[in-house]
PANU-808060 format. One record per residue (C-alpha): residue number from 1; residue in three letters; x, y, z. Coordinates in Angstrom, 2 decimals. Layout:
! PANU-808060
+-----+-----+---------+---------+---------+
!   n ! res !       x !       y !       z !
+-----+-----+---------+---------+---------+
! NUM ! ALA !       X !       Y !       Z !
...
+-----+-----+---------+---------+---------+
//
This chain:
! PANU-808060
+-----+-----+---------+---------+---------+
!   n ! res !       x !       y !       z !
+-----+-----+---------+---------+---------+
!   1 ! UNK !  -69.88 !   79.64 !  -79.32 !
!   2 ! UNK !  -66.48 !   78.59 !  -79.58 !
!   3 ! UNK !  -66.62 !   78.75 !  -83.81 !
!   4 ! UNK !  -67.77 !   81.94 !  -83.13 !
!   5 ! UNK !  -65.05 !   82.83 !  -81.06 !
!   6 ! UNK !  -62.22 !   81.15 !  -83.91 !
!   7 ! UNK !  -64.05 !   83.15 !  -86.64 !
!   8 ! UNK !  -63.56 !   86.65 !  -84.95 !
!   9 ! UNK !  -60.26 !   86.01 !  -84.03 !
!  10 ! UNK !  -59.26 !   84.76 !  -88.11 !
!  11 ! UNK !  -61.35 !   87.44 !  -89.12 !
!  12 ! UNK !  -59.78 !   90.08 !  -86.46 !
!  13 ! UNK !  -56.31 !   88.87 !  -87.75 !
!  14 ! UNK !  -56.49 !   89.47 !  -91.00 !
!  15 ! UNK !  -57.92 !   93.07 !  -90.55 !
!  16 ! UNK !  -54.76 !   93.67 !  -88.77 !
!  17 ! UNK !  -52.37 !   92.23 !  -91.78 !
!  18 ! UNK !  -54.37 !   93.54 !  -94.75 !
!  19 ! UNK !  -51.63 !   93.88 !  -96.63 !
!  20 ! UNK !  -49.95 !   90.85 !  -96.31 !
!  21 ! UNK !  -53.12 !   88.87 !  -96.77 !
!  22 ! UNK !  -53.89 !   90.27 !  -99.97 !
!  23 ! UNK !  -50.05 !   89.59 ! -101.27 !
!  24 ! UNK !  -50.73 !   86.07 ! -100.13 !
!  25 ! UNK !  -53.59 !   85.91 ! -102.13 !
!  26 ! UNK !  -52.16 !   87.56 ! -105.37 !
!  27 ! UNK !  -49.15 !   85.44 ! -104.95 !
!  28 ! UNK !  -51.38 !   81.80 ! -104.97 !
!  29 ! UNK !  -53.68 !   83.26 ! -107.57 !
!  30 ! UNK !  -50.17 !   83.63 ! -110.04 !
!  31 ! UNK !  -48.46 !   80.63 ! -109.10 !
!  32 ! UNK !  -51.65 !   78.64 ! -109.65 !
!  33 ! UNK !  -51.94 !   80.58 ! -113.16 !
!  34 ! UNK !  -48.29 !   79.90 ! -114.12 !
!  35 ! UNK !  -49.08 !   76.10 ! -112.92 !
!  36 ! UNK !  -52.27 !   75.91 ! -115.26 !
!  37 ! UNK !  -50.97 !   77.49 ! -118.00 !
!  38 ! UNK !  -47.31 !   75.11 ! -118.27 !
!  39 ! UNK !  -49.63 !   72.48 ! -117.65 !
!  40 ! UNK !  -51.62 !   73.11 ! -121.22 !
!  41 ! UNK !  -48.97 !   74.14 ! -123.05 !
!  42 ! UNK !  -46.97 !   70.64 ! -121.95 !
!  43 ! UNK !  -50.21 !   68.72 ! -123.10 !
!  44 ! UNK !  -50.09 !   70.55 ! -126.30 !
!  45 ! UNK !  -47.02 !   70.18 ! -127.67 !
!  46 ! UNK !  -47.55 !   66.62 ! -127.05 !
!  47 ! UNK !  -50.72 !   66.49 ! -128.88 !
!  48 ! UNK !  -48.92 !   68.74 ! -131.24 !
!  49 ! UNK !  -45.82 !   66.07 ! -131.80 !
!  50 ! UNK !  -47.99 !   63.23 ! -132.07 !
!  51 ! UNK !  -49.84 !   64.77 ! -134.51 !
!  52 ! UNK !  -46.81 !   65.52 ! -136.99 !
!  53 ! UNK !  -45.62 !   62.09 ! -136.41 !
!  54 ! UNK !  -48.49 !   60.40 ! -137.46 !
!  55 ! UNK !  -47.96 !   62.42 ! -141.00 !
!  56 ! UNK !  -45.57 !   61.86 ! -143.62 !
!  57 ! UNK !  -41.79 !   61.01 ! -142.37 !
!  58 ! UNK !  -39.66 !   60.89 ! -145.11 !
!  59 ! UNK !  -39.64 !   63.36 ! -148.33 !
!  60 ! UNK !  -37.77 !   61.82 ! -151.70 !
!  61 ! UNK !  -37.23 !   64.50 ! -153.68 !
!  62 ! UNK !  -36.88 !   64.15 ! -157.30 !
!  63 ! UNK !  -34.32 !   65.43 ! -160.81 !
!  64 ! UNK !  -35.63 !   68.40 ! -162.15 !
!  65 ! UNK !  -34.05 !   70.41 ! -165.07 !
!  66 ! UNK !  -33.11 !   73.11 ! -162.18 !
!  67 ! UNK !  -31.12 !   70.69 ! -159.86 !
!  68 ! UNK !  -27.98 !   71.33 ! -159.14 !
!  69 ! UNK !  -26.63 !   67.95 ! -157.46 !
!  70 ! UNK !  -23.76 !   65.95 ! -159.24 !
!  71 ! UNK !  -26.69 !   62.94 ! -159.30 !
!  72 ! UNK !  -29.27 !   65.23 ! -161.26 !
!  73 ! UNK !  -26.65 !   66.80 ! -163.55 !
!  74 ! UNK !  -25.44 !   63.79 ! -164.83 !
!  75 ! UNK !  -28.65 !   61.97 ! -165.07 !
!  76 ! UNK !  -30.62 !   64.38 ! -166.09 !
!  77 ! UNK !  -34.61 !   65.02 ! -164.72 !
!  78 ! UNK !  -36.41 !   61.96 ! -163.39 !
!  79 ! UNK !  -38.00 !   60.53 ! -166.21 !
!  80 ! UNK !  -41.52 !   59.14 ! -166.30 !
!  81 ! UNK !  -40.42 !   55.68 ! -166.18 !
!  82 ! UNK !  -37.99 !   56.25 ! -163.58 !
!  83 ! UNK !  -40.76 !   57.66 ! -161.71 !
!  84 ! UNK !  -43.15 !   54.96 ! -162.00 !
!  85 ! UNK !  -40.32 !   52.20 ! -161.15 !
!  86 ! UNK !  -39.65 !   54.40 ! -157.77 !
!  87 ! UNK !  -43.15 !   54.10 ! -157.16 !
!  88 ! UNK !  -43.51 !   50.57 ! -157.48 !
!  89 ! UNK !  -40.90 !   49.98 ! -155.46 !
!  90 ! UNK !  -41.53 !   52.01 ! -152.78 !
!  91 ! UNK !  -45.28 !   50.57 ! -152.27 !
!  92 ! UNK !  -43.53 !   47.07 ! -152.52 !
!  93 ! UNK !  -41.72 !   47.51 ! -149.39 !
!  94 ! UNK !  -43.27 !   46.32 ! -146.25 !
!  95 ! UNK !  -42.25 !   48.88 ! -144.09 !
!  96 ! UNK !  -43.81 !   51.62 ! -146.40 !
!  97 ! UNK !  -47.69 !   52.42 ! -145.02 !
!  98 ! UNK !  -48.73 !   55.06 ! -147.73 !
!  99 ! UNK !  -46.58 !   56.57 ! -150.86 !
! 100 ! UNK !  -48.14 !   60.21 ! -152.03 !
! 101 ! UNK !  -46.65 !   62.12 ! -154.89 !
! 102 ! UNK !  -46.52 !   65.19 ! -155.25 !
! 103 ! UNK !  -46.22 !   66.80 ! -158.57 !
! 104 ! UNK !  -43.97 !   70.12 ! -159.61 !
! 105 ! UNK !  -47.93 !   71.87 ! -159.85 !
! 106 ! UNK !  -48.67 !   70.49 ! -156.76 !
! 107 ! UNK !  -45.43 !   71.36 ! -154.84 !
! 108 ! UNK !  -45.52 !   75.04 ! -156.83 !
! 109 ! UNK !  -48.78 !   75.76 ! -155.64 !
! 110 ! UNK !  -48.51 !   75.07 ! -151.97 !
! 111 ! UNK !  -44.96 !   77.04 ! -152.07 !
! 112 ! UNK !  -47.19 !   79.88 ! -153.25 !
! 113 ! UNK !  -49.71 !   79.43 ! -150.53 !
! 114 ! UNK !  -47.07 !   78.83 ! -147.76 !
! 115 ! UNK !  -45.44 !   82.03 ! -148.49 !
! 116 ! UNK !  -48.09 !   84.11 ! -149.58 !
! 117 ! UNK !  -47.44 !   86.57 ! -147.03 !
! 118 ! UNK !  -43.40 !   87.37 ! -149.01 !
! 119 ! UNK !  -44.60 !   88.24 ! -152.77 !
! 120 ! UNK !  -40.89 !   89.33 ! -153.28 !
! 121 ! UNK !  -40.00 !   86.22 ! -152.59 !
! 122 ! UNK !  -42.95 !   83.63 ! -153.99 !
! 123 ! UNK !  -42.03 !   86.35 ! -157.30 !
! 124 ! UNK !  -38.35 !   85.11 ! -157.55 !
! 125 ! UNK !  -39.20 !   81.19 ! -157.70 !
! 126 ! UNK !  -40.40 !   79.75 ! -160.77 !
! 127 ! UNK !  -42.60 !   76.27 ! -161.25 !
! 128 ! UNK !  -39.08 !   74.45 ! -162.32 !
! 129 ! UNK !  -37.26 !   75.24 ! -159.46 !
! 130 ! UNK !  -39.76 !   73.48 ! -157.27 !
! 131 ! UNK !  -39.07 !   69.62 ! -157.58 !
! 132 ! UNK !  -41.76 !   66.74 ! -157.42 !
! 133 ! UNK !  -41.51 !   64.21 ! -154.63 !
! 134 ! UNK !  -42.71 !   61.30 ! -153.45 !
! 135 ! UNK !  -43.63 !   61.53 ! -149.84 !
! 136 ! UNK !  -43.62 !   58.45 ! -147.53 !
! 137 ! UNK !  -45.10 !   57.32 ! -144.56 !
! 138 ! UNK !  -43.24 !   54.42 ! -142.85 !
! 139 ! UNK !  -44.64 !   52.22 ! -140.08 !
! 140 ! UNK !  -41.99 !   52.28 ! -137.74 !
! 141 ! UNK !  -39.54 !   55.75 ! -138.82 !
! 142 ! UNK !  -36.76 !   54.83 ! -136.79 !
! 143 ! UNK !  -36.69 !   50.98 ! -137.69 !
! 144 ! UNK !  -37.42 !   51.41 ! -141.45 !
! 145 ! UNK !  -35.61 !   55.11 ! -142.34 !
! 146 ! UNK !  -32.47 !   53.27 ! -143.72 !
! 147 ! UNK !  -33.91 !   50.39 ! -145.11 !
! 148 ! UNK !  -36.52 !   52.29 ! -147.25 !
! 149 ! UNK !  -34.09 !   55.44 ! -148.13 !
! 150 ! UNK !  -31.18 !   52.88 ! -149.08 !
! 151 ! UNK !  -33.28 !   51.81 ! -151.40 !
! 152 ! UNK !  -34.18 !   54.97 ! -153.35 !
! 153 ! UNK !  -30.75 !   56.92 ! -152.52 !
! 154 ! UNK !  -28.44 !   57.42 ! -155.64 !
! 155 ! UNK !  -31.05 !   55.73 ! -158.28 !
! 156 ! UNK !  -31.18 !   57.93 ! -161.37 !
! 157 ! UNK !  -33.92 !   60.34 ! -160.67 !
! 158 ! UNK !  -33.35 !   60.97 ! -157.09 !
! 159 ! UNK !  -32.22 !   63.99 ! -156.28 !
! 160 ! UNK !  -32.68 !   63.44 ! -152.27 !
! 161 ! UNK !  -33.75 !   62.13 ! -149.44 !
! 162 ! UNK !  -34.93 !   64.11 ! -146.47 !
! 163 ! UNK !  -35.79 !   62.35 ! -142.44 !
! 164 ! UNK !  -38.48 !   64.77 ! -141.85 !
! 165 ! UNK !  -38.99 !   62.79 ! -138.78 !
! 166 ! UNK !  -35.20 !   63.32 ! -137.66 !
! 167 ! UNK !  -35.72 !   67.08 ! -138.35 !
! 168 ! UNK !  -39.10 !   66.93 ! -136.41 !
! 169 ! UNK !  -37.06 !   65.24 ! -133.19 !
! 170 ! UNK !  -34.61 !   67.81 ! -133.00 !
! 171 ! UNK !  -37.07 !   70.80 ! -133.11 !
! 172 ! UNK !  -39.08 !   69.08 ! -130.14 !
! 173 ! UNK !  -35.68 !   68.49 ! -128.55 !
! 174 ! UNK !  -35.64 !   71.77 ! -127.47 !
! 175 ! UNK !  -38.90 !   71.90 ! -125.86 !
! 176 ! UNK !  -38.99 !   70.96 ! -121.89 !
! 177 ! UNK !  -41.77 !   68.45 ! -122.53 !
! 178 ! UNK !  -39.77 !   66.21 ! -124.84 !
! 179 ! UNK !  -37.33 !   65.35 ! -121.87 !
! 180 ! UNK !  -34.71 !   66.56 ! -123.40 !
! 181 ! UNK !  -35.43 !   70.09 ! -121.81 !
! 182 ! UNK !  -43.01 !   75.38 ! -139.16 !
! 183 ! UNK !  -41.84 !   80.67 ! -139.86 !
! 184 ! UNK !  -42.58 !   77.33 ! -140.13 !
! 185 ! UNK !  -39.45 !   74.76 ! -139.92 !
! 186 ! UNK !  -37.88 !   74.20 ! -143.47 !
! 187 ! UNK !  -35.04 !   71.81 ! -144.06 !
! 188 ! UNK !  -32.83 !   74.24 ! -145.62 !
! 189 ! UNK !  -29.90 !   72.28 ! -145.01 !
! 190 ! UNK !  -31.55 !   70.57 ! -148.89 !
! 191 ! UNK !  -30.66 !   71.69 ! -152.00 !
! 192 ! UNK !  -31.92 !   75.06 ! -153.35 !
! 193 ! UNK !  -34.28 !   72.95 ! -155.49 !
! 194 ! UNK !  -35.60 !   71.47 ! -151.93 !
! 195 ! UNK !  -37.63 !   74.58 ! -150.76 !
! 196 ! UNK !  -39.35 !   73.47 ! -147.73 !
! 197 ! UNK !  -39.39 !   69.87 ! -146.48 !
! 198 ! UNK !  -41.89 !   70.00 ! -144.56 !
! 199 ! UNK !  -44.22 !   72.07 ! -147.28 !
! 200 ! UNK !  -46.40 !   68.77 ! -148.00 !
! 201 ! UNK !  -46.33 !   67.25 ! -144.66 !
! 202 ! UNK !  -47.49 !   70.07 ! -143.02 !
! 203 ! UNK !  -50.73 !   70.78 ! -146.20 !
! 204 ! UNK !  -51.38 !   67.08 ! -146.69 !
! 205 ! UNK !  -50.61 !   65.34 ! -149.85 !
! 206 ! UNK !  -53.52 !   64.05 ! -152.16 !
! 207 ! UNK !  -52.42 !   59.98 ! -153.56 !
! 208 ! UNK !  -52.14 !   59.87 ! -156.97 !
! 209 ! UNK !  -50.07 !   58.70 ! -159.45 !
! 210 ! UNK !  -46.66 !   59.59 ! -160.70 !
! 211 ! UNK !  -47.95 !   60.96 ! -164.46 !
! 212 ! UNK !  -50.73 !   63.07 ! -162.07 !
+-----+-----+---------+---------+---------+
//
């Protein structure tokens, strides 16, 4: 009897403040929305950032007969040798996990697939003005960045050396998830030989050798 009684009055109660029962509700319902949907997108840039940093973190970029750097001018293109020497001594370091080169081809065609939405643009870049590279994946990026790019930086062939895990830091930096509250994300800062330094990372690089 007495539930009874505490179920007419609730019920009685909120006949009287319709209105403000059913903003009640519609308030809850959004907050709990808004709460669910931060919550995913938190959890996926996470996913999202550990991810990218389990790809490729640092881009070498090599001579080409288009470069424009003091280095490449006066060395000329990266020869075949030079190339195979880099190689070698990337792979010999033990903070290197996996070396992948990418030829001109290679690096050509995936420019044309990455922009294949700007014609005008993909139209006004030839094969020559996209430069080979060898793309590296370190064990620790932080740690080993120095050590394995001092090693590589200024040898004749080497037109540069891009962090793409520094870049990669400082996009998530803006993001509240990272704590610190790619179009997709090129390292223009590079040469105009460099087109996008993330262009392999983000398609995946195939390991072969430097004369593929």
């Amino acid at each position: 009897m007495r539930a009874q009684f505490v179920l007419q009055e609730v019920w009685t109660g909120l006949r009287r403040n319709l209105t403000m029962t059913v903003a009640l509700i519609v308030v809850v319902a959004i907050s709990l929305s808004l709460l669910g949907t931060g919550l995913l997108f938190v959890k996926q840039v996470d996913d999202t950032r550990t991810y990218w940093q389990g790809k490729v973190q640092l881009s070498i970029y090599l001579c080409t007969s288009t470069s424009v750097s003091p280095a490449c001018k006066g060395n000329g293109p990266a020869t075949p040798a030079e190339k195979q020497q880099i190689a070698a001594d990337l792979r010999a370091l033990p903070q290197v996990e996996h070396v992948y080169y990418e030829s001109q081809a290679q690096a050509y065609a995936h420019f044309k697939q990455d922009f294949s939405r700007d014609p005008a643009f993909t139209n006004l870049v030839t094969k020559n003005e996209i430069p080979d590279s060898f793309q590296v994946k370190l064990y620790n990026a932080q740690a080993d960045y120095s050590i394995v790019a001092g090693t590589v930086q200024g040898r004749p062939g080497v037109d540069q050396v891009v962090d793409n895990a520094s870049i990669l830091s400082k996009f998530y930096a803006l993001l509240p998830s990272t704590g610190a509250g790619r179009r997709r994300s090129c390292a223009w800062s590079a040469p105009p030989t460099s087109t996008c330094s993330f262009r392999s990372w983000w398609r995946g690089s195939s390991p072969v050798s430097p004369d593929g």
